[in-house]
Backbone as CSV, one residue per row, in Angstrom:
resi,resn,N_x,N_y,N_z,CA_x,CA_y,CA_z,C_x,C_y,C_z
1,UNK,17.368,3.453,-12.111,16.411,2.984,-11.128,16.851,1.627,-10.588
2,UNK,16.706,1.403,-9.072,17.198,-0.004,-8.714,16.284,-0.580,-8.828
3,UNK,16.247,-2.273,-8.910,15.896,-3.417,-8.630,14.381,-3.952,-8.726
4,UNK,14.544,-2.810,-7.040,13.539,-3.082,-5.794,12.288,-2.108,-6.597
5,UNK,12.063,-1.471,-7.701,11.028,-0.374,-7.566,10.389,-1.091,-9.081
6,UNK,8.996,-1.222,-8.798,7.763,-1.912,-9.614,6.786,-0.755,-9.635
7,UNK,5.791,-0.671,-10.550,4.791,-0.145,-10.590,3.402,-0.536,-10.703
8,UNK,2.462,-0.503,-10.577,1.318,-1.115,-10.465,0.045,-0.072,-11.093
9,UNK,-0.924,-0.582,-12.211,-1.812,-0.065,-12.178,-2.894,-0.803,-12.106
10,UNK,-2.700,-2.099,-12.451,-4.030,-3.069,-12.654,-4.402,-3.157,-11.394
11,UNK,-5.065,-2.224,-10.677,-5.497,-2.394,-9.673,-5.405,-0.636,-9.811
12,UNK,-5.464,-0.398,-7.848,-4.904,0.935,-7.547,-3.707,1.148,-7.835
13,UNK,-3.163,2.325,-8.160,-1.967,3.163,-8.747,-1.021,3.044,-7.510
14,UNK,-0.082,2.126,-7.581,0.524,2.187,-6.539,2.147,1.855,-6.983
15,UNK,3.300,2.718,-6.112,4.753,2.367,-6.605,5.104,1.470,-5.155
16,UNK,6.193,0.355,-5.962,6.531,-0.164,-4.492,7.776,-0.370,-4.920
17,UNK,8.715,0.367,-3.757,9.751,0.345,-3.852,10.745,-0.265,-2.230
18,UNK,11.419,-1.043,-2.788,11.883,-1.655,-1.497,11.033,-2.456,-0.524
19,UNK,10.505,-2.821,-1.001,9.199,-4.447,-1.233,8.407,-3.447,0.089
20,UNK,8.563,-2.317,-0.359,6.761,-1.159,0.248,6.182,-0.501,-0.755
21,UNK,4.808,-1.071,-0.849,4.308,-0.145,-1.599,3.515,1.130,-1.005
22,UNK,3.272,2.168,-2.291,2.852,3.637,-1.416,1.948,4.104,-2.834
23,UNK,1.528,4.717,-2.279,0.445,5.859,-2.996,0.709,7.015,-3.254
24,UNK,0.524,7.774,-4.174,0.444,9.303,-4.203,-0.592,10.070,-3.850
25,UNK,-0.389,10.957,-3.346,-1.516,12.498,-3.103,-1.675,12.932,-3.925
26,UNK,-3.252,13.126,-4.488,-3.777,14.283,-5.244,-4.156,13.878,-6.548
27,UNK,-5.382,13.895,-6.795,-5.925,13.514,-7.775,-5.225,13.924,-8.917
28,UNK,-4.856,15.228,-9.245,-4.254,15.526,-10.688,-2.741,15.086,-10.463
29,UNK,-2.033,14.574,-9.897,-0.670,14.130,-9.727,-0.971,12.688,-10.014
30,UNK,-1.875,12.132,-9.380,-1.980,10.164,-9.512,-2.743,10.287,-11.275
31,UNK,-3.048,11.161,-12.223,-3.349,11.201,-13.523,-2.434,11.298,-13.899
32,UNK,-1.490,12.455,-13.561,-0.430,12.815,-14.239,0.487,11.443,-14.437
33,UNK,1.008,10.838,-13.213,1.640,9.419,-13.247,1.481,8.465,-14.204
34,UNK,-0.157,8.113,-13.624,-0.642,6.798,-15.217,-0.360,7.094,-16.063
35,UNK,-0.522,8.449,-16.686,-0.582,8.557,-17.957,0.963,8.397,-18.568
36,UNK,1.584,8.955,-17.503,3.276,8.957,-17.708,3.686,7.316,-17.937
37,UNK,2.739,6.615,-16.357,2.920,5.568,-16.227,2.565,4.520,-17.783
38,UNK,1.434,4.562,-18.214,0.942,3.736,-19.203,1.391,4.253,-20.771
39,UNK,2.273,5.009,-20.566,3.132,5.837,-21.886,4.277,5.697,-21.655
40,UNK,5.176,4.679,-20.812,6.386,4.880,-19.937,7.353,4.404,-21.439
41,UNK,8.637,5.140,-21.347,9.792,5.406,-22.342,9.319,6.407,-23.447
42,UNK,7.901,6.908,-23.640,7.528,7.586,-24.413,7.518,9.343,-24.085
43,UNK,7.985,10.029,-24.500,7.371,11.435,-24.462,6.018,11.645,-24.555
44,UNK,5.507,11.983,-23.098,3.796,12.206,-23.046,3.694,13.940,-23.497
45,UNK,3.285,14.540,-24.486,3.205,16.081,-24.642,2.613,16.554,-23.591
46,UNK,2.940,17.554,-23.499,1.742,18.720,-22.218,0.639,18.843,-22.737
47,UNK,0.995,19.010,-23.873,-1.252,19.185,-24.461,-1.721,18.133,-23.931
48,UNK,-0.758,16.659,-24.362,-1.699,15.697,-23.945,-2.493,15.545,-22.865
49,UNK,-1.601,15.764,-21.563,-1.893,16.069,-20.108,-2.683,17.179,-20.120
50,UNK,-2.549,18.270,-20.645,-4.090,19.131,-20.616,-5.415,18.513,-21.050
51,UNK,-5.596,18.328,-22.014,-6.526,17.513,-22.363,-6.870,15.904,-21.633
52,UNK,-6.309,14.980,-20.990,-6.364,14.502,-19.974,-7.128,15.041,-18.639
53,UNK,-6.464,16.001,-18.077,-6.893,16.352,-16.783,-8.226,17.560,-17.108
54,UNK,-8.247,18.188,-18.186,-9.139,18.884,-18.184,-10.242,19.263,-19.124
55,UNK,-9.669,17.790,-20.756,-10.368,17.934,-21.851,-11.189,19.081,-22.684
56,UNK,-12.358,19.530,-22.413,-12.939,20.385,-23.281,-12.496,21.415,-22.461
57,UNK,-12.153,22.171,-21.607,-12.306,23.275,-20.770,-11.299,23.114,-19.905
58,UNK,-10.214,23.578,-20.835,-8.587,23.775,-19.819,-8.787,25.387,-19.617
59,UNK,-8.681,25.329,-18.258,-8.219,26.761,-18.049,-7.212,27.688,-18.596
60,UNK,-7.215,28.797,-19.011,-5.838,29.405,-19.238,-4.195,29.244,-18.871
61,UNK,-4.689,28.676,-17.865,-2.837,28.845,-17.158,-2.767,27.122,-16.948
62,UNK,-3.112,26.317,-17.394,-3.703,25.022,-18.156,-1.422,24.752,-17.949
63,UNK,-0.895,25.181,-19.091,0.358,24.382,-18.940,1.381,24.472,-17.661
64,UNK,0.961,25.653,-17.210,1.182,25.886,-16.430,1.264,25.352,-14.655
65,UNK,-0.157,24.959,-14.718,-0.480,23.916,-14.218,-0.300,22.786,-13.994
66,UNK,-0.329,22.326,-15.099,0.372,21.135,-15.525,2.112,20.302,-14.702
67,UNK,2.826,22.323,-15.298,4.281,21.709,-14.658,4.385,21.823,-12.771
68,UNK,3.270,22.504,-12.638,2.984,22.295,-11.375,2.974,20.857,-10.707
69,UNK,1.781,20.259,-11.403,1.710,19.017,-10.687,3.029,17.802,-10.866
70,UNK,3.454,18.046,-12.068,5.092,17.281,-12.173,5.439,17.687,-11.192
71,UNK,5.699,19.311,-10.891,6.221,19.366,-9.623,6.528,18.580,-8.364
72,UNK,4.933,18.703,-8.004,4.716,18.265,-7.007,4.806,16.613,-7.013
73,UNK,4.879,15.961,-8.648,4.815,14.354,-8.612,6.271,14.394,-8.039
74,UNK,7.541,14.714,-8.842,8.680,14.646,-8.406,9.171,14.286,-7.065
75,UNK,8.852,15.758,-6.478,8.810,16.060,-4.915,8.224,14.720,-4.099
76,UNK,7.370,14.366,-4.521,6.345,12.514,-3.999,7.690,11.581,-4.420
77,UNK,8.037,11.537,-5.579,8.605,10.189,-5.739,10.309,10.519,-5.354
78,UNK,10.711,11.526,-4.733,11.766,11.571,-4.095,11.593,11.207,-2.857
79,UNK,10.399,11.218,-2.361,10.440,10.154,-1.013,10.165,9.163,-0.931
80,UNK,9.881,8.554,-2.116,9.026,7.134,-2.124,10.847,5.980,-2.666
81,UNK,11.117,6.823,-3.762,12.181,6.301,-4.347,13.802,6.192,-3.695
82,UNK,14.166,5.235,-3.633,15.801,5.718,-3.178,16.521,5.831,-4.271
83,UNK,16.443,6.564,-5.676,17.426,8.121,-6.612,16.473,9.082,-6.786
84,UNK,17.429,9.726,-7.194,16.682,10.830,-7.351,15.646,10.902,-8.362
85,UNK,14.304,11.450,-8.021,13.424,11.119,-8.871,13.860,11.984,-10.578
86,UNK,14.369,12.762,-10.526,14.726,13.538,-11.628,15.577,12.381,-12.654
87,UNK,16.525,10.966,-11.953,16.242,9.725,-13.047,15.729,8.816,-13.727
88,UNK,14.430,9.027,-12.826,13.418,8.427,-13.263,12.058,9.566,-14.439
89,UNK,12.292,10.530,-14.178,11.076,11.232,-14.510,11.714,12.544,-15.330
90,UNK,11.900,12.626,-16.101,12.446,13.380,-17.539,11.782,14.378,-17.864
91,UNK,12.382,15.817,-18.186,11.869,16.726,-19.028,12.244,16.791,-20.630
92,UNK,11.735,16.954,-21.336,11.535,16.921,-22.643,10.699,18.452,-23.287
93,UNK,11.542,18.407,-24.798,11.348,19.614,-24.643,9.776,20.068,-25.234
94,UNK,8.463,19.211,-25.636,7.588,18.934,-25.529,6.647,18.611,-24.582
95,UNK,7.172,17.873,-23.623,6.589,17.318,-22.393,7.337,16.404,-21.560
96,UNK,7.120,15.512,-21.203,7.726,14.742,-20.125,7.706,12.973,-20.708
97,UNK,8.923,12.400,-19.991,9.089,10.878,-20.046,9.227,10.272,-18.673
98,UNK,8.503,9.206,-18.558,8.790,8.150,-17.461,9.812,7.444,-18.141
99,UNK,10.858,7.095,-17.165,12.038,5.789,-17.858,11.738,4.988,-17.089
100,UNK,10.764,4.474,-17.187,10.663,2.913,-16.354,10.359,1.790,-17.304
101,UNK,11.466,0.588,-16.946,11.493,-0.705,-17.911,10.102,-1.040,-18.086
102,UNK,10.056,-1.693,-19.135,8.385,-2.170,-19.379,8.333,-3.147,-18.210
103,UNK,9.354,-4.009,-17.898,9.072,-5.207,-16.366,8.981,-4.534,-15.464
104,UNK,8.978,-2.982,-15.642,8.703,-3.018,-13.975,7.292,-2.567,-13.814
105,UNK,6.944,-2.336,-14.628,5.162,-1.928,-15.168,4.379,-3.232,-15.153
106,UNK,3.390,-3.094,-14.477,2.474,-4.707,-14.143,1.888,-4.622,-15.327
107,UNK,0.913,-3.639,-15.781,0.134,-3.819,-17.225,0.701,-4.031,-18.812
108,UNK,2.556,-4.249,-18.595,3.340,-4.083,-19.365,3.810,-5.546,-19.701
109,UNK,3.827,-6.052,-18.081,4.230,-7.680,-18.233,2.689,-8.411,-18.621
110,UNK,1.691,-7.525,-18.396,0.570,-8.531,-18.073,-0.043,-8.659,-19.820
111,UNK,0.099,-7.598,-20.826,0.052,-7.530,-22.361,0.999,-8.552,-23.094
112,UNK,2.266,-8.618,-22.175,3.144,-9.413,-22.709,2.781,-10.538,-22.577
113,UNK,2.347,-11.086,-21.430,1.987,-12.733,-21.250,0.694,-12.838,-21.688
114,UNK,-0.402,-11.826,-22.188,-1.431,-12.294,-23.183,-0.635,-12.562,-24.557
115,UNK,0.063,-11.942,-24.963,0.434,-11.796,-26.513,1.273,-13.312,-26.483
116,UNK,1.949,-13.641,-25.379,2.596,-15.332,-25.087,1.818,-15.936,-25.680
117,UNK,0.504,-16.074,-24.557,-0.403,-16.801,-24.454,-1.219,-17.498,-25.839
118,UNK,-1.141,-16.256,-26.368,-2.137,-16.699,-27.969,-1.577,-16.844,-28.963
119,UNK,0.210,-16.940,-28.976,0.831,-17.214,-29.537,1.167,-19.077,-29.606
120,UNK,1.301,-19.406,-27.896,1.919,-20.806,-27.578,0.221,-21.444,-28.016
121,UNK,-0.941,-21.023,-27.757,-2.319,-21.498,-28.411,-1.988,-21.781,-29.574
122,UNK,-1.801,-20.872,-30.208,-1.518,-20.670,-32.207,-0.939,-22.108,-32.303
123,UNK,0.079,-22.471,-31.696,1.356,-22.957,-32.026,0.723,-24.759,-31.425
124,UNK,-0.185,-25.130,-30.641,-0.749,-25.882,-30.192,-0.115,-26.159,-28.794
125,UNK,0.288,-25.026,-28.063,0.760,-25.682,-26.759,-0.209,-25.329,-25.480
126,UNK,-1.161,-25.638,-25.777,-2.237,-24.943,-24.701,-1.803,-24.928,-22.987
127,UNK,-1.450,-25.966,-22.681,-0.783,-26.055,-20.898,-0.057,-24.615,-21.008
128,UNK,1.153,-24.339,-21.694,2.047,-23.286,-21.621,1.151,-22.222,-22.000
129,UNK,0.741,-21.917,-22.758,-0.834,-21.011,-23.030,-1.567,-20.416,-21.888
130,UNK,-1.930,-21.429,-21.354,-2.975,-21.087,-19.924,-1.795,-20.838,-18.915
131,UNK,-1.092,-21.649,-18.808,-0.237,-20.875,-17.644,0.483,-19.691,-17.947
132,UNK,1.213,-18.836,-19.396,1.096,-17.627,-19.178,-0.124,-16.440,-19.207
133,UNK,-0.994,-17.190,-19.803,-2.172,-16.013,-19.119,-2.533,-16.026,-17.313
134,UNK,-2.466,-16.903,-17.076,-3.182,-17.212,-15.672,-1.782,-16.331,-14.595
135,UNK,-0.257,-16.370,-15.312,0.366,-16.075,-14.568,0.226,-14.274,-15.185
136,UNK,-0.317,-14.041,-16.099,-0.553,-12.474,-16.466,-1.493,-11.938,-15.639
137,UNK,-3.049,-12.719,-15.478,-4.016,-12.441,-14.661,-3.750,-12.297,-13.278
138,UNK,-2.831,-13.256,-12.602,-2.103,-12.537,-11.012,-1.907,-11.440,-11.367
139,UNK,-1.515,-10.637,-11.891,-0.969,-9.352,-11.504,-1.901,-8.609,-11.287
140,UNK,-3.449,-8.977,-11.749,-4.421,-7.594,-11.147,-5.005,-7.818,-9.882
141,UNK,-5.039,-6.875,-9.459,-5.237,-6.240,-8.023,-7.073,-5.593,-7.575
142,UNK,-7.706,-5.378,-8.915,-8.866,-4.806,-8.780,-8.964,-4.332,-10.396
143,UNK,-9.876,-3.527,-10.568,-9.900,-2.821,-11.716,-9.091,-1.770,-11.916
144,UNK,-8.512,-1.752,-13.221,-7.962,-0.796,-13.774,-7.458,0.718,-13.389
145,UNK,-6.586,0.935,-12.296,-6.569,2.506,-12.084,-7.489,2.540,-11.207
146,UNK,-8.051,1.495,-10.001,-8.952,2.153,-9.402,-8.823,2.920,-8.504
147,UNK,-9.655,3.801,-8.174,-9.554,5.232,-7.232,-9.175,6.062,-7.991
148,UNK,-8.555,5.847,-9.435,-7.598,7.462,-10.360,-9.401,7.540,-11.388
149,UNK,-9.728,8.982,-11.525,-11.219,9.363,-12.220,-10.407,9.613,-13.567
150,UNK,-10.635,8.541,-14.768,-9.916,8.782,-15.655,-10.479,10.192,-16.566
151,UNK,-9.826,10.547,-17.157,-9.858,11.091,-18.457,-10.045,10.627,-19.678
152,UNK,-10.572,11.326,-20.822,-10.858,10.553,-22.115,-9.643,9.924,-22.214
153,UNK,-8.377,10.552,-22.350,-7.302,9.935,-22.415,-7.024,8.647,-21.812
154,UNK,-6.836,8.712,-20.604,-6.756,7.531,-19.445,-8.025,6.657,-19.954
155,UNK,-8.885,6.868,-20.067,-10.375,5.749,-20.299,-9.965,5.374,-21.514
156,UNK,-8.803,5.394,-22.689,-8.877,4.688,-23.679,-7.844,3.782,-23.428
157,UNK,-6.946,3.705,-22.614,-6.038,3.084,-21.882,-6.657,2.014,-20.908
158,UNK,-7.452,2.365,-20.293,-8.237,1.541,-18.862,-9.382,0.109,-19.806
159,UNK,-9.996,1.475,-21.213,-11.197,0.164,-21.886,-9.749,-1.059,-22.447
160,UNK,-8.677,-0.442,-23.386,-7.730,-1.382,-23.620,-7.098,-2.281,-22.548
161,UNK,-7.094,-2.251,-21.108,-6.817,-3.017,-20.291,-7.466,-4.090,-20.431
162,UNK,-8.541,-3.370,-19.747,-9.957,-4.402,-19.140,-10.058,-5.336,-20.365
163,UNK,-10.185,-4.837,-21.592,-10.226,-5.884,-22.710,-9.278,-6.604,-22.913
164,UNK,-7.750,-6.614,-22.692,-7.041,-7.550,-22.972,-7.398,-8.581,-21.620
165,UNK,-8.150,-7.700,-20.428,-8.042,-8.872,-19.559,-9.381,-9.899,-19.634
166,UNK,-10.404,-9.703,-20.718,-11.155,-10.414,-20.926,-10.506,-11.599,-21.908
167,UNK,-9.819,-10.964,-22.999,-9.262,-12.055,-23.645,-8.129,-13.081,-23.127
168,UNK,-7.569,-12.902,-22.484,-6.677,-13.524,-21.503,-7.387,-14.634,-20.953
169,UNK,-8.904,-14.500,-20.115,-9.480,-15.496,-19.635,-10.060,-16.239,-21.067
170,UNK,-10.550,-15.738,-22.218,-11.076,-16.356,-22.922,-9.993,-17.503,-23.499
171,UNK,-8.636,-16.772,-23.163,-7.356,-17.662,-24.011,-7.191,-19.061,-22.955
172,UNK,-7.379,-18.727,-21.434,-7.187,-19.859,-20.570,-8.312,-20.584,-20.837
173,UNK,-9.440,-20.282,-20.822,-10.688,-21.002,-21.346,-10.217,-22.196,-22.203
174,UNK,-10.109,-21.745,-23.622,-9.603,-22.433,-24.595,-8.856,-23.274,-24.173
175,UNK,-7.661,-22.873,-23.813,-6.655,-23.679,-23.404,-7.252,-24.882,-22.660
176,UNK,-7.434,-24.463,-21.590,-7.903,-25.872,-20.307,-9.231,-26.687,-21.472
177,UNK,-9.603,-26.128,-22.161,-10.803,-26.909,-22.756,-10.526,-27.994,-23.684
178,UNK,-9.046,-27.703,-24.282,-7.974,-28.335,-25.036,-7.734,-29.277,-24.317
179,UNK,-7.148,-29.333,-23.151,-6.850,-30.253,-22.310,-7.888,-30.880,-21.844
180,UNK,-8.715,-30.861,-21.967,-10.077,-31.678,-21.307,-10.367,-31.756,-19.895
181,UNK,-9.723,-30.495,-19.544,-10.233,-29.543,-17.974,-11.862,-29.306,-17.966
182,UNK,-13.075,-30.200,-18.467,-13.825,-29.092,-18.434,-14.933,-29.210,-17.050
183,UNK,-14.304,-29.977,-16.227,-14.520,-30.022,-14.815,-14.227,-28.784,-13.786
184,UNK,-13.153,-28.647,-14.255,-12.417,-27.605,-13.560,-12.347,-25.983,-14.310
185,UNK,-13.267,-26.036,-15.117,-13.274,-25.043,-15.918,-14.871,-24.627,-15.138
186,UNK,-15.621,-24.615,-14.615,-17.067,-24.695,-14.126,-16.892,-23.584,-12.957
187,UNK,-16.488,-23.760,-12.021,-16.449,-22.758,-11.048,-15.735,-20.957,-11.734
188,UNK,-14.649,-21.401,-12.572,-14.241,-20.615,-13.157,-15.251,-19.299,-14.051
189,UNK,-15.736,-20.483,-15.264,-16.767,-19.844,-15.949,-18.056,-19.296,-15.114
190,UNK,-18.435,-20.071,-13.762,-19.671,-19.503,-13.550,-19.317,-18.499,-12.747
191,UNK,-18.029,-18.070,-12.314,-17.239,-16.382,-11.437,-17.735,-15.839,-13.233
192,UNK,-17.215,-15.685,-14.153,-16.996,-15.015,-15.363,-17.979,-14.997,-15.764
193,UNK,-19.481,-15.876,-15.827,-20.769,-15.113,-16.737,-21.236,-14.212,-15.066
194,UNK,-21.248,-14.540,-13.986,-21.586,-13.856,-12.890,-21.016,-12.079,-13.225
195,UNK,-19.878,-11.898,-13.359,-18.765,-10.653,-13.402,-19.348,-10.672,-14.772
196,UNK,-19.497,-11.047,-15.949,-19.568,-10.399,-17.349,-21.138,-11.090,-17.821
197,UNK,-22.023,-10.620,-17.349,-23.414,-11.475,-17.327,-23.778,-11.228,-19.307
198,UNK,-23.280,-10.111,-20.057,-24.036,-9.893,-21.293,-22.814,-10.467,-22.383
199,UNK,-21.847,-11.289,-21.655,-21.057,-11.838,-22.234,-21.358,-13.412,-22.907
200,UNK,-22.177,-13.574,-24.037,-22.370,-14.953,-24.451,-21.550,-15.451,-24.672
201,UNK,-20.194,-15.022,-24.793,-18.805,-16.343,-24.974,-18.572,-17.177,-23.558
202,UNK,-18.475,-16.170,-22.845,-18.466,-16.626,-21.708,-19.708,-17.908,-21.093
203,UNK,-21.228,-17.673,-21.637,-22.159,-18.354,-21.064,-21.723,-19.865,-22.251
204,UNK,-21.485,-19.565,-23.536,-21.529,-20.807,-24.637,-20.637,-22.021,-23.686
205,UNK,-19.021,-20.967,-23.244,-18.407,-22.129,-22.714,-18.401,-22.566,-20.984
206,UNK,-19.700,-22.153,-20.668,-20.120,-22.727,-19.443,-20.948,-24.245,-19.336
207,UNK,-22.055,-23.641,-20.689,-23.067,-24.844,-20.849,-22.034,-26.083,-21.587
208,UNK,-20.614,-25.711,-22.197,-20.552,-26.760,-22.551,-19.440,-27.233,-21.783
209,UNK,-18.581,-26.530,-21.090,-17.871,-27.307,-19.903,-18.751,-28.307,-19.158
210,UNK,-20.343,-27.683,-18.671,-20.762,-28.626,-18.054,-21.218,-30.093,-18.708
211,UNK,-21.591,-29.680,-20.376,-21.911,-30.529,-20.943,-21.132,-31.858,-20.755
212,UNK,-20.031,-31.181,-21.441,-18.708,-32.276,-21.223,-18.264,-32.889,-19.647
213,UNK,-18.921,-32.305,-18.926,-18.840,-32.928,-17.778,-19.738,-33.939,-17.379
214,UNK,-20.562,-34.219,-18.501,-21.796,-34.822,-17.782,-22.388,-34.361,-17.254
215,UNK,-22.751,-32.993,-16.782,-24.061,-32.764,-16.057,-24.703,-31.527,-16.963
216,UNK,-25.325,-32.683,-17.876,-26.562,-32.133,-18.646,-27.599,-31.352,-17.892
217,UNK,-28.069,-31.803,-17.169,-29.113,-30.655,-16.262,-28.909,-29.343,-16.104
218,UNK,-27.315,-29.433,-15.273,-27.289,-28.059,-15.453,-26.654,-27.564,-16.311
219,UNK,-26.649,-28.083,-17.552,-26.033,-27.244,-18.801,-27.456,-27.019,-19.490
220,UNK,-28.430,-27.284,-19.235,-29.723,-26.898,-19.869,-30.561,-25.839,-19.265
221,UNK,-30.153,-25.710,-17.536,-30.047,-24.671,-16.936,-29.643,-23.362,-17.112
222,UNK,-27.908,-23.764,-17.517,-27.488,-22.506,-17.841,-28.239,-21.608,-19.042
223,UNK,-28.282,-22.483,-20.061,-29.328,-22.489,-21.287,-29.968,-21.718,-21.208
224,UNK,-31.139,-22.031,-20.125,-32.608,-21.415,-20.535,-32.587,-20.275,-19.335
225,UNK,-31.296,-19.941,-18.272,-31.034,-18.609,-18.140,-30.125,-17.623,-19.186
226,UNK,-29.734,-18.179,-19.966,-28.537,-17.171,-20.712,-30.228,-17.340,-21.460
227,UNK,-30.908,-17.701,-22.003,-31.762,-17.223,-23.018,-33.059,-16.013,-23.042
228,UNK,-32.976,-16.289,-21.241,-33.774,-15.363,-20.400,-33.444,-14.106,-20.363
229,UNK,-31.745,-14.225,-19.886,-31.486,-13.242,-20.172,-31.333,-12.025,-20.947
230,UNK,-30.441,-13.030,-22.278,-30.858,-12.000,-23.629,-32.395,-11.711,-23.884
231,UNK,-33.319,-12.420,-23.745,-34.525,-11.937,-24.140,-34.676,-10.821,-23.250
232,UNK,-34.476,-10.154,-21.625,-35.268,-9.222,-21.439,-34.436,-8.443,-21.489
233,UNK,-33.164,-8.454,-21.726,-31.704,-7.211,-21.534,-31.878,-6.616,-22.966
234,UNK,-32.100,-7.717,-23.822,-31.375,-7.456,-25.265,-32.732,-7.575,-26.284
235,UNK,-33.304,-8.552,-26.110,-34.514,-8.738,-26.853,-33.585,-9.675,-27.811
236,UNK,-33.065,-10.581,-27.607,-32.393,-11.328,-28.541,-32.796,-12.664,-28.184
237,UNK,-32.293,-13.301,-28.921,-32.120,-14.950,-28.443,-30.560,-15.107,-28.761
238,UNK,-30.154,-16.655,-27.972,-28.910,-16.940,-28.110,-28.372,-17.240,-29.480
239,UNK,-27.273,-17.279,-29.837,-27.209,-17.691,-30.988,-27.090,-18.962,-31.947
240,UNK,-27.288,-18.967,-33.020,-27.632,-20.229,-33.769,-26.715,-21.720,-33.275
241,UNK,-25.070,-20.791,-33.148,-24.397,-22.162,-33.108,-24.334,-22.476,-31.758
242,UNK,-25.003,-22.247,-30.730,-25.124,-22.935,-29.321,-25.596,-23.584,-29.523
243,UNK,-25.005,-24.845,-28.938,-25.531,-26.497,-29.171,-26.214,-26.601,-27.379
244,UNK,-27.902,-26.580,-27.605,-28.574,-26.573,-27.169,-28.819,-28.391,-25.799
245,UNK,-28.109,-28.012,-24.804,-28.320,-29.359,-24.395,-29.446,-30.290,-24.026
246,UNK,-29.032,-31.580,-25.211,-29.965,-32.942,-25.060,-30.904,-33.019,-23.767
């Protein structure tokens, strides 16, 4: 495979090759891909892909099917690709392999620069910390596979995304909070309890970015909405070790 050809899922499913990106046709072909895609150097079985595209209730002619839509993926990425797609996309005598480098996979680099990230934390280098998560978090585009209707399969892949991409922000959090960003940590956190509202990590280090900012008011604000909240969502209260602002 040359150079020029990346893949993308953190977002919509898209290949870009020769700095264009393109889409595939057809719902059971853009499954077939991810799954190839988010399993890439691995042998994906055909059961697997049955059970994927059709879980409890595969039709009879189910594998069959199946090599159909390879088919037809092939046939797609011989026009998208300049080789032949048959070097990129492998038969096996089980099922099928994608050979695509883990760098050229966005959700591949983007695991890698979390696993950086909480490593150079560990290690006390928080600046280098936050900047490889923050440079992991560019790479998404939208949610996870959007427009592809996952499968049980695919949905255990998509919840493992979305969650490394919560921890990623929780790792820049930390980080900048280390540094005594917590000015600039405020607009940030209040996008992140907005987008993850039943997320109390997220609300703890809002009230106290602002704390540390000096503006007690509205860290007592945030307060007595995150407490509102859990009370009518959850029937809870916040928890013990939120340091309740003065």
């Amino acid at each position: 495979m040359t150079d020029g050809t990346f893949f993308s899922v953190l977002g919509p499913l898209r290949i870009t090759a020769g700095g264009v990106a393109q889409t595939l046709r057809g719902p059971m072909v853009n499954k077939v891909m991810a799954l190839l895609l988010l399993r890439a150097g691995q042998v994906v079985d055909v059961d697997l892909l049955v059970d994927e595209l059709w879980e409890e209730d595969p039709p009879r002619w189910a594998v069959s099917t199946v090599r159909t839509h390879v088919y037809h993926l092939r046939r797609q990425l011989d026009t998208v690709l300049d080789v032949p797609a048959g070097r990129l996309l492998r038969t096996r005598r089980s099922g099928y392999v994608l050979d695509a480098a883990p760098e050229r996979v966005d959700a591949e680099r983007f695991v890698r620069s979390v696993r950086e990230g909480r490593r150079l934390l560990a290690q006390g280098r928080p600046s280098k910390a936050a900047a490889a998560c923050r440079e992991g978090l560019s790479l998404w585009q939208g949610s996870a596979l959007s427009g592809v209707y996952p499968g049980r399969v695919l949905a255990g892949h998509v919840h493992y995304l979305e969650e490394q991409r919560l921890q990623a922000h929780r790792l820049c959090v930390e980080a900048d909070a280390q540094l005594g960003r917590h000015a600039e940590l405020v607009p940030e956190l209040r996008t992140l309890v907005a987008d993850h509202p039943l997320d109390e990590w997220f609300h703890h280090s809002l009230i106290e970015a602002l704390q540390e900012s000096g503006r007690r008011g509205e860290a007592l604000v945030a307060f007595r909405r995150l407490r509102t909240l859990l009370r009518e969502e959850l029937g809870l209260e916040p928890s013990a070790d939120l340091r309740i602002p003065a």
